[in-house]
N, C-alpha and C positions, 0 to 999 in steps of 0.2 A: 570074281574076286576084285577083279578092276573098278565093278561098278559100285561094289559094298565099299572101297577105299575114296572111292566118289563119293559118296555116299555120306562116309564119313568125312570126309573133306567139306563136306555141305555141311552137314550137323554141326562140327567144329565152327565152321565159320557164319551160320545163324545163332548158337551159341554166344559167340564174342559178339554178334550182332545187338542180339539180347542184354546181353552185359552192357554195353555200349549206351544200349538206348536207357535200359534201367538209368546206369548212372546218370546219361543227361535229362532222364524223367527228375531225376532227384535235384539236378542240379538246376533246376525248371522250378520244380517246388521250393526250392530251399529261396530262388530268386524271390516269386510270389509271395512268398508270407514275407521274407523282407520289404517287397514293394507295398503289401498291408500294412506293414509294421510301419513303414516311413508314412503311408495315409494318413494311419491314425497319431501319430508324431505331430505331421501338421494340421488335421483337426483340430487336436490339443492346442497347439499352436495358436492355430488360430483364433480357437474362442479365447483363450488365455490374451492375444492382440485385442481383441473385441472387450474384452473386460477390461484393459489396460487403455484401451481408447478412451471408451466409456466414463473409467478412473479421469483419465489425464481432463476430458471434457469440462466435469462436473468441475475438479480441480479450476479449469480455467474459469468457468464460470464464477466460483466463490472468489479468485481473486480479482476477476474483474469487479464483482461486486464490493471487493474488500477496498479496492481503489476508488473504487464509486464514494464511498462513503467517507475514506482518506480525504480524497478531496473536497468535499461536503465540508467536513470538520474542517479542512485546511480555511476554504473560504468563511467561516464562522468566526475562529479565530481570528481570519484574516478584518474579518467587518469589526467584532469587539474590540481588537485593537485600534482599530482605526477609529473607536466612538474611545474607549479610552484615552487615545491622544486627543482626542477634541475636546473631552474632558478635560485634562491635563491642561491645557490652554486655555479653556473656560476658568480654569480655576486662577491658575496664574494672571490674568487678565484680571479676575477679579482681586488677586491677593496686591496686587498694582492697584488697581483702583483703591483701596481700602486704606495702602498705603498713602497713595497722591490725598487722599480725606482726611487723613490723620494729620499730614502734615498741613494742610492748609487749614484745618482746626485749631493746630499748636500755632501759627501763624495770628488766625484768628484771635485766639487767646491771648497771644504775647502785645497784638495791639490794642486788644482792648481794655486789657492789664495795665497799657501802656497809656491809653484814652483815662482809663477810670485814675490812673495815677497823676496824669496830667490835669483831669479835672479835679481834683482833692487840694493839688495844686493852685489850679486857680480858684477855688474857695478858699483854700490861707489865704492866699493874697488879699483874694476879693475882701475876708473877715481882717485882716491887718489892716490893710489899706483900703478903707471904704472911701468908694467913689463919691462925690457930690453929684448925685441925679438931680 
């Protein structure tokens, strides 16, 4: 009887053993598929990083190229206005000259208006008062 109470005393307590381990099988498993679950988390992750790299790359590239060309145009503009201005001052230069012409024209004019009037002049005269040659 002592030894069947043994006995059972053993069984009872490889029993709870069993229980014991079951639970920490489970709680072993239950870790495992979480620690899959967080792999594949950061698989996703990570190609999702690797697409978003990829993204940002391309990104960078078009705008560096978009700068490239910004400044392209910038210095374009920057050269037509500078022939514009040269313009602008070819022209002025010349609307000056055109002016300083006109007025030494009207100048012109006024003395020779002034010659032709002063010789008409000295024809009355001369016709009034003819010289003895």
């Amino acid at each position: 009887a002592e030894q069947s109470a043994e006995l059972q005393g053993e069984r009872r307590k490889l029993t709870e053993a069993r229980a014991s381990l079951r639970g920490k099988e489970l709680k072993l498993r239950t870790a495992e598929e979480h620690v899959v679950s967080q792999r594949r988390e950061a698989s996703t992750a990570s190609i999702a990083l690797q697409h978003h790299t990829l993204a940002a790359r391309r990104t960078t590239s078009k705008l560096a190229e978009v700068i490239s060309e910004r400044d392209e145009m910038r210095r374009e503009m920057q050269e037509e206005y500078q022939w514009l201005q040269e313009k602008a001052q070819w022209r002025r230069s010349a609307e000056a000259q055109v002016a300083t012409l006109a007025s030494r024209k009207a100048s012109l004019q006024r003395r020779l208006a002034a010659e032709v009037a002063q010789g008409r002049l000295c024809q009355r005269t001369a016709e009034r008062h003819p010289s003895s040659e």
